[in-house]
N, C-alpha and C positions, 0 to 999 in steps of 0.2 A: 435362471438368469441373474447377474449380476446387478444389485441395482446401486447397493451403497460403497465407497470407498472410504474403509475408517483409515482416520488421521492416528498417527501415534506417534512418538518420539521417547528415545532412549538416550540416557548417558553412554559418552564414549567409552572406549576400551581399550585398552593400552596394549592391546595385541592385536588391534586391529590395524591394517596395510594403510599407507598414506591415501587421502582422497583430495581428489582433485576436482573442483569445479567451477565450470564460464557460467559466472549470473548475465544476464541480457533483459532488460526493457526497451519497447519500441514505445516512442512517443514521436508526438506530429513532427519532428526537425529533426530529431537523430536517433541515432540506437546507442543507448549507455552498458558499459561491461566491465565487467571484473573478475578477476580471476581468483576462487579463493582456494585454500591448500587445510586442511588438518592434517597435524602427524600422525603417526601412531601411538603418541605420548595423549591427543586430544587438543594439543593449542593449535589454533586457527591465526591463521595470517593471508595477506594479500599480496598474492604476486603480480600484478598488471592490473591495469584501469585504464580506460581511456570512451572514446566517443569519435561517432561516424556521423557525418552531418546527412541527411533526408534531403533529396530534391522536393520541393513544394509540392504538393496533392500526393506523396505515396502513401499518407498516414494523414485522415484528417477523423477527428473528434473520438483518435483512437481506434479507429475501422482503415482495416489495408483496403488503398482503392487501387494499388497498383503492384500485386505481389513479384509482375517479374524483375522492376525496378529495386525493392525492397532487398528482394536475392542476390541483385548485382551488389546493392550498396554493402552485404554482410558476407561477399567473399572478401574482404581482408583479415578477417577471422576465422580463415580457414586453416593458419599457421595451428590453429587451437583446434585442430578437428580431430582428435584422438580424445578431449577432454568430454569429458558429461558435459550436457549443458542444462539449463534450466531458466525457463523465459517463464518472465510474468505476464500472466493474462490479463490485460484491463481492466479496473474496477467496474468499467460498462456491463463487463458479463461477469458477473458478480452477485446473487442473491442472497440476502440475510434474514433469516427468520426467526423469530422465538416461538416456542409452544409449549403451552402447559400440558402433559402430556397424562390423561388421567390413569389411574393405577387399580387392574379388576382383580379380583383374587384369584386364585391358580393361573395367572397367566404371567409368565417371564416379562421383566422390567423392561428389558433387552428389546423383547419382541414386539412390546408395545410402543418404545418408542419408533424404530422400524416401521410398523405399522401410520403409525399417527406422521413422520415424515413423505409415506409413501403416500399418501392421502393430501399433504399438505403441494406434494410435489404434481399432483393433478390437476390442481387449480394453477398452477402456475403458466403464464401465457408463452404458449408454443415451446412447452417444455415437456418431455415423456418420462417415466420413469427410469426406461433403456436406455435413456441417454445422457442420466442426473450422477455426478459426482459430488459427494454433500462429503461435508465433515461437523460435525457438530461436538458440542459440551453440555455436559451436565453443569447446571445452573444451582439446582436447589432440589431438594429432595424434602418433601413431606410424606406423612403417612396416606395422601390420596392422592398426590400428583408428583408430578419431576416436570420441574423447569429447564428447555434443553433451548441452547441460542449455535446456533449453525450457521455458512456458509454452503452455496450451491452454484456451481453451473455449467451450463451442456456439454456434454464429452464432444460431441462435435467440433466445438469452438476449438476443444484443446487439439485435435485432434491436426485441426486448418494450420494452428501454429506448428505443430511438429514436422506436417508435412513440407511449409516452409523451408524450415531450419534444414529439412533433410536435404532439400534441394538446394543449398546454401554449402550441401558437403559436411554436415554435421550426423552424428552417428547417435548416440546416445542423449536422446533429447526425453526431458520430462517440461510439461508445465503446472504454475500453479498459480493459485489466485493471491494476484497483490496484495490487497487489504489484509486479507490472513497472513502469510508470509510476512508484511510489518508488524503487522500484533505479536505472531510468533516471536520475532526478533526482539522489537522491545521489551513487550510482556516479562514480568516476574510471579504473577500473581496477584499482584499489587493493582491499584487501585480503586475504581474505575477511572478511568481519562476519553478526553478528546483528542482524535488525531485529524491534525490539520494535512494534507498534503496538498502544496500547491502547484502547478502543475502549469504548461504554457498559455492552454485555454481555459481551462475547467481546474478545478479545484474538489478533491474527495473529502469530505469531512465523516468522519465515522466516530461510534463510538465504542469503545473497546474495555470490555469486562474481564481482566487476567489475564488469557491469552487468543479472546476471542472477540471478534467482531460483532458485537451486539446491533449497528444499524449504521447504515453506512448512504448518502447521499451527496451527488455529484451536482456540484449549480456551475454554469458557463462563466465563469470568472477567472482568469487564470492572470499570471505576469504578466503576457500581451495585453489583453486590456488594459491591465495599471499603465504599464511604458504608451500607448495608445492615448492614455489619458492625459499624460504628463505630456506630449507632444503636443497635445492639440491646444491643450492650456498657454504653456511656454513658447512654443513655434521651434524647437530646438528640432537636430538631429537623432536618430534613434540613436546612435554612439550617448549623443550627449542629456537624452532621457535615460537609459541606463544608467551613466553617472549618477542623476541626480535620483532616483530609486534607491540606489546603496546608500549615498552620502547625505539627504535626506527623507526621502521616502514620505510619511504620512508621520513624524513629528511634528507638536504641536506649534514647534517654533518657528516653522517653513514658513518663509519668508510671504509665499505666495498664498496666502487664506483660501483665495478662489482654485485654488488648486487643490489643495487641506481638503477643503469640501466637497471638491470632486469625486477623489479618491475615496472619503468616507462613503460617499453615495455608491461608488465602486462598488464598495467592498461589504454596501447594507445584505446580499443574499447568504452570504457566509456567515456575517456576525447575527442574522437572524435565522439560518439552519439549527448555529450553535447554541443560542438562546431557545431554540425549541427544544432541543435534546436537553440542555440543562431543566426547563421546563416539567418534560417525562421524566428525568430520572427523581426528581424531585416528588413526581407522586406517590402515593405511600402505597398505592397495588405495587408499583413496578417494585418499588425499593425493597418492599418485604416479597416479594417472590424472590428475588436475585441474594441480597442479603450479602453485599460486598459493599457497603460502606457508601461515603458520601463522594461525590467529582474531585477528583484530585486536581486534575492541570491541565493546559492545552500541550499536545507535542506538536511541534509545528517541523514539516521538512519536505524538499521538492525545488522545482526552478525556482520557484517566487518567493521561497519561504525569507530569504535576506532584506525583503525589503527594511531600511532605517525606520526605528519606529512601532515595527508591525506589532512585536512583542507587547510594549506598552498598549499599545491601544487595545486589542486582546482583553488585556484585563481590565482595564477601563470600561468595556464594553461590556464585558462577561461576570468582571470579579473573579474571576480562575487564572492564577499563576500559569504563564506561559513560556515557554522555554525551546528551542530549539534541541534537536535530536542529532547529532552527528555519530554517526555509526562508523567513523574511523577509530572515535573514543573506543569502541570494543576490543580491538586490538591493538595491545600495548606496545609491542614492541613495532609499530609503524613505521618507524620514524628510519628505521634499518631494513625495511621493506621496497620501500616503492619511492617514487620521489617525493619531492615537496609539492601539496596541495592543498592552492586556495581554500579558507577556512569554508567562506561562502558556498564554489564551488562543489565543496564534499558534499552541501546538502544535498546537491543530486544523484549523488550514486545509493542513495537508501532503497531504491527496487529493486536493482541490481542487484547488491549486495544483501537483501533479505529474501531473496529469492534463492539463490547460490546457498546461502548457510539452512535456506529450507531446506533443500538436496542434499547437501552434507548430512543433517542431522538424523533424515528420514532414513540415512543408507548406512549409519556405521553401525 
């Protein structure tokens, strides 16, 4: 029986047929998609983006509670039903593990680490072997151990979204896990970093070693609470707490202190996830098993990631260089692609769109 699915990826090939693929994330309020193209040359472009707005309760804290509603709302993407698709699966159902994997003599590296996952995948709650999709990295290799940092989760789950998608009139459906998929995309090798992704209720902070999610936790914080907060403060309109999110947000020179303060209290679960991860990686077990260097930077990107301010305070809080991640930057010649799109906006098609260049890369 099958129990592991390795991850791999290859460079393109310039004799390879054109690929076509719909990225899709469901979050609480809409379903976001893009359409993305490689040639057979290997350049990747964007043909179509857009967003479907959710009726209230079909999607709450990332769990469909209402699949036949859902199906209705993602037949106007049915014009796209001959394309591959590829939906991200929640960070919810999303396991990350690291294990130092010890090394006995005549027995294959390979098999032990196999081994040493399949064991790790028992203790896991209401998880069976039969039914674990894991992808994992070698981390570190000594003469008695291999450090391997992986991602895991239930083939079932994926299986609920396929069936979905299928009754939605879609054909060729894969899924894969968010958090990987972003690492994937941004990833070079390079650093280690924090990814911030903020999200309408909840917010995923993880942290990402090359091209791999080394740990990853979700605190209840998202946009709406901030816009929630700034409401309750001011007495304004939702229209007109939005404004003041972009146009000042959580800078220091907001006029309104008692608001400033607020937000900062908002937003203490996150700057204190992040300060725990900086924390660990800072201990010299972790550092010298992994052995990639010191925290580069925060990546911030998601609904909430625009808020005015948020960057700065980041590093105020952190001391780690913060930057936002726009993943239209990938593709250069955009601007002759698709239409014009709000800077702010792009942040949100990063699941979408790392999801889709997942399936593109894993297929050519």
């Amino acid at each position: 029986m099958k129990i592991l699915d390795w991850f791999f990826s290859s460079s393109p090939q310039s004799q390879q047929p054109e690929r076509v693929v719909l990225g899709i994330t469901i979050t609480n309020d809409r379903v976001l998609w893009a359409r993305l193209v490689m040639n057979n040359g290997g350049t990747l472009s964007i043909q179509g983006h857009g967003r479907i707005a959710l009726p209230a309760g079909v999607v709450v804290g990332g769990s469909i509670q209402n699949p036949h509603e859902l199906v209705r709302a993602l037949l106007p993407l049915r014009v796209h039903h001959l394309v591959p698709v590829a939906c991200a699966l929640p960070a919810h159902y999303t396991q990350v593990f690291k294990l130092s994997v010890p090394l006995e003599v005549g027995r294959d590296a390979e098999q032990s680490i196999q081994t040493a996952i399949t064991d790790y995948i028992m203790h896991v709650p209401e998880m069976v072997p039969e039914d674990a999709v894991c992808e994992y990295e070698i981390m570190h290799n000594s003469e008695t151990h291999i450090s391997v940092h992986g991602t895991l989760y239930a083939r079932s789950r994926a299986d609920a979204y396929r069936l979905l998608l299928g009754q939605a009139g879609f054909r060729e459906i894969e899924t894969y896990s968010l958090p990987a998929s972003l690492a994937h995309m941004h990833g070079d090798g390079a650093g280690p970093y924090i990814m911030l992704d903020i999200g309408v209720t909840e917010t995923h902070i993880a942290l990402v070693v090359g091209t791999r999610v080394a740990f990853i936790k979700t605190v209840p914080v998202g946009e709406e609470n901030l816009l929630n907060t700034i409401q309750s403060y001011v007495h304004v309109s939702p229209e007109e707490a939005r404004k003041i999110y972009k146009r000042y947000g959580i800078m220091h020179t907001h006029r309104e202190s008692a608001l400033r303060g607020a937000l900062h209290k908002a937003l203490v679960p996150i700057t204190d996830t992040i300060q725990s991860i900086i924390d660990t990686w800072q201990d010299s077990t972790y550092t010298h098993q992994t052995e990639r260097g010191t925290l580069s930077e925060i990546v911030v990107l998601g609904e909430g990631a625009h808020m005015k301010g948020l960057l700065d305070y980041l590093y105020r809080t952190s001391r780690l260089g913060a930057r936002h991640i726009n993943v239209w930057r990938l593709f250069p010649e955009i601007q002759d692609l698709i239409p014009e799109v709000d800077w702010y906006d792009a942040l949100r098609f990063a699941p979408a769109i790392a999801v889709a260049l997942e399936k593109i890369r894993k297929n050519v």
